[in-house]
Residue frames relative to the residue before (quaternion, step in Angstrom):
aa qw qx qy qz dx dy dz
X 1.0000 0.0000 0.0000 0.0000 0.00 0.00 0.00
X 0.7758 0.4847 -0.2767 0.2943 3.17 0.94 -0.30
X 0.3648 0.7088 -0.3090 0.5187 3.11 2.02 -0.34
X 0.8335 0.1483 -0.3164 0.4279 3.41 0.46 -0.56
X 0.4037 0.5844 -0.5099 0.4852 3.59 0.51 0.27
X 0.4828 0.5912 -0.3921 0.5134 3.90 1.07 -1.04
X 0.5915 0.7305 -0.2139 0.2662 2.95 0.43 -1.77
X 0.7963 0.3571 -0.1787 0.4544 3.48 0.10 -1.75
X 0.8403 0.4824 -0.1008 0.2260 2.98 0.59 -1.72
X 0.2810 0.7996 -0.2916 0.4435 3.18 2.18 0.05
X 0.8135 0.1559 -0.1193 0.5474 3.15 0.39 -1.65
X 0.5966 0.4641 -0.4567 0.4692 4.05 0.65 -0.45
X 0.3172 -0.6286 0.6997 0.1209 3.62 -1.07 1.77
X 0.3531 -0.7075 0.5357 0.2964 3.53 0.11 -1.58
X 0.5515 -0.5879 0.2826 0.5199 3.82 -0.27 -0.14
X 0.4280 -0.5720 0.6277 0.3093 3.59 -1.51 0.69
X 0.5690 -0.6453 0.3899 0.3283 2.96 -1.49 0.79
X 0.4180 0.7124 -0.4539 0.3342 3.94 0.95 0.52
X 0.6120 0.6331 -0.1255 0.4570 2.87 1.68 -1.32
X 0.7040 0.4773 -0.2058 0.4840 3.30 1.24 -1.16
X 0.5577 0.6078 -0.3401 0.4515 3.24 1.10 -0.68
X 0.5088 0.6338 -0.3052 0.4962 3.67 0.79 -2.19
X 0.8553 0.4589 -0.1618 0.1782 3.63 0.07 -1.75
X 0.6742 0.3954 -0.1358 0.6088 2.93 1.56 -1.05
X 0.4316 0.5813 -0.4644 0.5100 3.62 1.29 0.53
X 0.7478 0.3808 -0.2326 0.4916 3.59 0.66 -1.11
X 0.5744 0.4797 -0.4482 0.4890 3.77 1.06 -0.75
X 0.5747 0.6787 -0.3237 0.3229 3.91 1.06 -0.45
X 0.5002 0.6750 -0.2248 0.4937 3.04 1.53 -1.57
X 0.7631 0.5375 -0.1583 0.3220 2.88 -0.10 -1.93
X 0.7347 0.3621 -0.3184 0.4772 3.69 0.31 -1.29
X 0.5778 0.5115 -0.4683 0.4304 3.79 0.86 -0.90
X 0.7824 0.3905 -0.2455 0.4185 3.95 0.20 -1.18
X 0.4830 0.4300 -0.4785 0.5940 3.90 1.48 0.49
X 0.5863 0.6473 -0.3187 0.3684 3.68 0.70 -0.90
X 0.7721 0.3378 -0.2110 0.4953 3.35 0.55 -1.60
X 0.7092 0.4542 -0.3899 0.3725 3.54 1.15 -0.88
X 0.1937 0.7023 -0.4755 0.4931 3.99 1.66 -0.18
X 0.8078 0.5218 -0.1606 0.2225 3.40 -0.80 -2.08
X 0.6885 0.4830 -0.1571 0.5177 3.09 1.06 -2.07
X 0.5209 0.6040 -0.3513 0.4903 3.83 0.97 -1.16
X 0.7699 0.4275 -0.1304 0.4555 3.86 0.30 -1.38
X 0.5521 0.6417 -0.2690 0.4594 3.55 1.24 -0.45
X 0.8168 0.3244 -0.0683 0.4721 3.40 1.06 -1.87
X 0.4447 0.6413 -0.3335 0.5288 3.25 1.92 -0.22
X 0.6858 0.4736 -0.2602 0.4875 3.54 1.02 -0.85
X 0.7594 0.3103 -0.3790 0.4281 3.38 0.90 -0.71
X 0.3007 0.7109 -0.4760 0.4213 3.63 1.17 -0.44
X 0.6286 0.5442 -0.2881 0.4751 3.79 0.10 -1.73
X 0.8275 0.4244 -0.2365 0.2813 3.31 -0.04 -1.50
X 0.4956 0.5422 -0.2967 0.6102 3.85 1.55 -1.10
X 0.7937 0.3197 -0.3586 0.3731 3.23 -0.02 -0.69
X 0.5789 0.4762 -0.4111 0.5187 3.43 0.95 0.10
X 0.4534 0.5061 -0.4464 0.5823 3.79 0.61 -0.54
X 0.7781 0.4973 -0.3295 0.1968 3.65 -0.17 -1.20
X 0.6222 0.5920 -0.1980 0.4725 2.73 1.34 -1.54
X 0.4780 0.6400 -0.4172 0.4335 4.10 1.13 -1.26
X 0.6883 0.5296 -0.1881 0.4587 2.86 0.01 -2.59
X 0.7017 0.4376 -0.3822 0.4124 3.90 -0.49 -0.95
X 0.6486 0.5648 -0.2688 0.4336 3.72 0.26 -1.68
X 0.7632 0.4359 -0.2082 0.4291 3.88 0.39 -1.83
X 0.6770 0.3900 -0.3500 0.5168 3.70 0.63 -1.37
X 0.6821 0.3892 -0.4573 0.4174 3.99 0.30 -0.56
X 0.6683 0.3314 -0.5757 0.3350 3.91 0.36 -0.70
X 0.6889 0.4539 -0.4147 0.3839 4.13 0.88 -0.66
X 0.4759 0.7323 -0.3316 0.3568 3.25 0.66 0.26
X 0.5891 0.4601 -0.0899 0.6581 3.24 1.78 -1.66
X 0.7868 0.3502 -0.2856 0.4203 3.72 0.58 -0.77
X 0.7345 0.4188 -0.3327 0.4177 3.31 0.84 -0.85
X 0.6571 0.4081 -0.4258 0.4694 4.16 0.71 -0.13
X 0.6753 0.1016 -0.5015 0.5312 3.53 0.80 1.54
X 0.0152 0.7649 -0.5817 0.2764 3.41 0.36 1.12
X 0.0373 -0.5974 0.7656 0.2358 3.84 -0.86 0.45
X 0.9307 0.0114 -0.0118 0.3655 3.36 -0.32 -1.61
X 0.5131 -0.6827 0.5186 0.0409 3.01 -1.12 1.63
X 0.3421 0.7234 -0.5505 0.2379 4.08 -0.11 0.47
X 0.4282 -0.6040 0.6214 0.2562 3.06 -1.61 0.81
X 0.5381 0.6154 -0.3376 0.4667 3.86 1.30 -0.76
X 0.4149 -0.6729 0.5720 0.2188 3.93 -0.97 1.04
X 0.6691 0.5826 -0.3252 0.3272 3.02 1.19 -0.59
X 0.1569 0.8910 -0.3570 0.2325 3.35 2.24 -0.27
X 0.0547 0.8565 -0.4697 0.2069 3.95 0.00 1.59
X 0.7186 0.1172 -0.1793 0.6616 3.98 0.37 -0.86
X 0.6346 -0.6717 0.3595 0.1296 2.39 -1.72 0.68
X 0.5751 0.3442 -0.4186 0.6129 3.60 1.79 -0.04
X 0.3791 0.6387 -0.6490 0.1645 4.01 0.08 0.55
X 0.3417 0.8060 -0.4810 -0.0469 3.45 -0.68 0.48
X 0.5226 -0.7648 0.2544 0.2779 3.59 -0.75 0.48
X 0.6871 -0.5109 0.2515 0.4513 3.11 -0.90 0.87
X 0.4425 -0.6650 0.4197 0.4312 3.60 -1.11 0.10
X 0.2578 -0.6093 0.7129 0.2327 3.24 -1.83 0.50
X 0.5820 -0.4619 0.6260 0.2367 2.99 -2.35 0.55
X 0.6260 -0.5642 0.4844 0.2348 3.43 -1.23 0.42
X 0.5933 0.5508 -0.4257 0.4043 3.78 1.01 0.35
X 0.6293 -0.5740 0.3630 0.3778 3.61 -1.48 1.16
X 0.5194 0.5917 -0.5045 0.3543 4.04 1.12 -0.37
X 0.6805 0.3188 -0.1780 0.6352 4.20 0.77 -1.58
X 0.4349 0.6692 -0.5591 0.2247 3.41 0.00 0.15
X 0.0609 0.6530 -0.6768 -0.3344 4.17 -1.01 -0.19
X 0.4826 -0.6237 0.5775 0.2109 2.83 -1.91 -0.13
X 0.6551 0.2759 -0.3085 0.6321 3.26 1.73 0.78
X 0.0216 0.8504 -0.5257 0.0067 2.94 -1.40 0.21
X 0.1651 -0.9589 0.1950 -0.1234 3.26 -0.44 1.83
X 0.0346 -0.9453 0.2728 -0.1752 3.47 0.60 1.26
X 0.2301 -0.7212 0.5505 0.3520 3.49 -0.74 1.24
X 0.5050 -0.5531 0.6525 0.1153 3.20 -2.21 0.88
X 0.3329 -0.6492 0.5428 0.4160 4.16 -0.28 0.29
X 0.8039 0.4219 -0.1432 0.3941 3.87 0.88 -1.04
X 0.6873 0.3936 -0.1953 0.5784 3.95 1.79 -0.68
X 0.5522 -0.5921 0.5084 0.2932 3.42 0.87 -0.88
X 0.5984 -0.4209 0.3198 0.6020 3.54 -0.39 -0.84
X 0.1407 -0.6297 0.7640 -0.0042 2.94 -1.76 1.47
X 0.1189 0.7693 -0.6033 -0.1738 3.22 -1.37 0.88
X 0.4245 -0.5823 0.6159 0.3185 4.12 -0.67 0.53
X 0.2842 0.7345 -0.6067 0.1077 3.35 -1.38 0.55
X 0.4999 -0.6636 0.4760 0.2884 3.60 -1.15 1.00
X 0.1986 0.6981 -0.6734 0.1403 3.74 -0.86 0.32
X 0.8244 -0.1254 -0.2876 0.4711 2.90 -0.58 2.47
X 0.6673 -0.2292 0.2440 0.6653 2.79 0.01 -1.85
X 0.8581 0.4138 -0.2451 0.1801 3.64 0.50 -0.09
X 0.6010 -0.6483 0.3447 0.3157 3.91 -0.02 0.26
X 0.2170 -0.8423 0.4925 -0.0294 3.13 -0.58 1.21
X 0.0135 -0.7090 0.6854 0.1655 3.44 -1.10 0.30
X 0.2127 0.8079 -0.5195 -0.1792 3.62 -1.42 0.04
X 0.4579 -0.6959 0.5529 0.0162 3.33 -0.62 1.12
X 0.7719 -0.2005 0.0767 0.5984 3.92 -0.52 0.97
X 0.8494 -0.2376 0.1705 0.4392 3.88 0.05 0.48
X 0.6184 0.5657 -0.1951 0.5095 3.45 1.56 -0.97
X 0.0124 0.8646 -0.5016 0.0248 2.83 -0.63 1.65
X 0.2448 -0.7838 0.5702 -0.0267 4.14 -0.53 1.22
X 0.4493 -0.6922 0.5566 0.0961 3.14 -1.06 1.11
X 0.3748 -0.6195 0.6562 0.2125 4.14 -0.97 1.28
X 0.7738 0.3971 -0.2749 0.4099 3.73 -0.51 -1.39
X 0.4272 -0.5478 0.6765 0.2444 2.77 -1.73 0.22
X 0.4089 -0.7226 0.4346 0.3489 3.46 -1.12 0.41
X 0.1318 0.7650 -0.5557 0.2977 3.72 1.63 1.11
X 0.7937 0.3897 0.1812 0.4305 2.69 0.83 -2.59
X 0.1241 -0.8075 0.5735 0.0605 3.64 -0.84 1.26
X 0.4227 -0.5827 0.5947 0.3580 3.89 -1.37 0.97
X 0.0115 -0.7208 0.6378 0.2712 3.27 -1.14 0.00
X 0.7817 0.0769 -0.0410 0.6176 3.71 1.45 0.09
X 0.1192 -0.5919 0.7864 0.1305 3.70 -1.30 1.40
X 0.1688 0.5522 -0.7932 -0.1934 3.01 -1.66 -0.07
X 0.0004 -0.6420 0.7636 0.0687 3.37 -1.88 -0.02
X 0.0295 0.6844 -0.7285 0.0015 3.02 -1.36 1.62
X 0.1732 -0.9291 0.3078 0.1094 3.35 -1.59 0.43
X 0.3698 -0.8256 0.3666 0.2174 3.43 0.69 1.05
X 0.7957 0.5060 0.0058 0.3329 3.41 -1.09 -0.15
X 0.7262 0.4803 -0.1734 0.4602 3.34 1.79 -0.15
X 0.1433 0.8084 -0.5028 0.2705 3.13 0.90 1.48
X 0.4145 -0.6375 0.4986 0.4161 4.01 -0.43 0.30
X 0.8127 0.0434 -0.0236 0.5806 3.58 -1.43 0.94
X 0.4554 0.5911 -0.5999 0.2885 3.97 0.02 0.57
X 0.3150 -0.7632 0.4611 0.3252 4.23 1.58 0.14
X 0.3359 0.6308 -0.4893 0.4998 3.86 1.39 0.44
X 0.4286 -0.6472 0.6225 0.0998 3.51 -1.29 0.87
X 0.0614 -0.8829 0.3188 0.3394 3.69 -0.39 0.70
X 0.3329 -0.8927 0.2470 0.1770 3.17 -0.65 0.50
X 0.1965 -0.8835 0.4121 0.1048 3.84 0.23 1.08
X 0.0964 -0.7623 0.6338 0.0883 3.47 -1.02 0.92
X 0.4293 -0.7094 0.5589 -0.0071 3.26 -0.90 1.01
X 0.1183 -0.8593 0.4889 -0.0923 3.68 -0.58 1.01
X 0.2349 0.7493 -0.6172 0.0502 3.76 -0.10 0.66
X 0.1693 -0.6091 0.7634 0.1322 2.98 -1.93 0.07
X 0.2133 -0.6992 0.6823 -0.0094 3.60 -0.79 1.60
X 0.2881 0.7459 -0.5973 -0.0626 3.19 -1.45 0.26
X 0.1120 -0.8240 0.5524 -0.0578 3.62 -0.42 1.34
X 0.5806 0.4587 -0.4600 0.4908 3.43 -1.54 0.18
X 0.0801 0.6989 -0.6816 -0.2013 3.29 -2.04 -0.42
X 0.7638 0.1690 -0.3428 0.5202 3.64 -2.15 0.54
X 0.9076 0.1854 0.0022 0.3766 3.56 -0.93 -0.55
X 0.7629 0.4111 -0.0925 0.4903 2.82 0.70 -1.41
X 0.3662 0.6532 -0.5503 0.3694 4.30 1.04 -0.47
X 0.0906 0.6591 -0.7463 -0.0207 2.70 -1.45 1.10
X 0.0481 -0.7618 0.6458 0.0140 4.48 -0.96 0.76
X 0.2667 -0.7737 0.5579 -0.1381 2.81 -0.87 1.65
X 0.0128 0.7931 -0.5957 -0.1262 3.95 -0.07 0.39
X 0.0129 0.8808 -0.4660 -0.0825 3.15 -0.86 1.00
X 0.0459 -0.7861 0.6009 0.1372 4.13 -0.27 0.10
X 0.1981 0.4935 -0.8397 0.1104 3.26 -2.25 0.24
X 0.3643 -0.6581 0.6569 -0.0508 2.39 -2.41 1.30
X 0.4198 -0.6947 0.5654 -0.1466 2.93 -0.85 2.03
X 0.1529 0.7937 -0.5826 0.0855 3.74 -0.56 1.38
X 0.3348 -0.6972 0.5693 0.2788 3.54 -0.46 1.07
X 0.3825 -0.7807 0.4843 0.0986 3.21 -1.82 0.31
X 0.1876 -0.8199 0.5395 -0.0391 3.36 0.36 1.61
X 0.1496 -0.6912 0.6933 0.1385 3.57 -1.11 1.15
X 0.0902 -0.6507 0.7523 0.0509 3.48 -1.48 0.56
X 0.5900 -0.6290 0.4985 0.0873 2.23 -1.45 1.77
């Protein structure tokens, strides 16, 4: 039994220690350039996570104003927002005329107004007032400007809506500005 064990180990030198070195240089490479590609993988996985939360906000808010505002009578930046032809002059689309609320009778809630407070979006409805966002996902800007909202001009008005979302943190932050225009639907007799 020993003769052949003799045998093998005669001709089998093994590796010089250059070799080992060479080798464990490249096995070195390797794990670092799985490592960083690992990291990067977990990075975009993190923002991914975060857009899709923005999306989901952004989707959830423009559809509930969407439902309320295309039976809107009166359109007003003013809580005080009462007949039903009051409406406010038009703004331009810049953060100076912008509001950051916006207040409208409903035929079926009454007065709804939308409004930023901190970071998150409000709605209230007879006094009652419910958070839009999740607390995943921070506003960093409402605006609402509105076009189109002269009395008796037979012009439809026409509100555009402005957010900035931004969720996540360090690395991982992801801000998303987003806009769409919202037009309510006035029949004439």
């Amino acid at each position: 039994m020993k003769g052949i064990f003799k045998k093998y180990f005669i001709f089998s030198k093994g590796f010089s220690l250059v070799e080992l070195i060479i080798g464990m240089f490249a096995l070195g490479i390797l794990v670092t350039i799985t490592g960083a590609i690992f990291v990067s993988m977990i990075r975009t996985q993190g923002k991914s996570l975060n857009i899709q939360k923005i999306q989901e906000n952004a989707q959830f808010i423009f559809e509930i104003m969407g439902r309320e505002l295309r039976v809107a009578n009166c359109i007003s930046t003013d809580p005080a927002c009462q007949d039903n032809f009051q409406r406010i002059p038009d703004t331009s689309c810049t953060s100076a005329s912008s509001q950051t609320s916006l207040t409208f009778q409903h035929p079926i809630n009454g007065t709804v107004v939308y409004s930023l407070a901190g970071q998150v979006i409000n709605r209230t409805v007879g006094g009652l007032t419910g958070q839009l966002t999740s607390n995943d996902v921070q506003v960093k800007s409402l605006n609402f400007c509105v076009k189109n909202n002269a009395y008796n001009d037979l012009a439809q008005p026409r509100i555009t809506v402005l957010i900035g979302f931004s969720a996540g943190i360090g690395k991982d932050e992801v801000s998303i500005d987003l806009q769409t225009s919202l037009s309510p639907r006035f029949v004439k007799d």
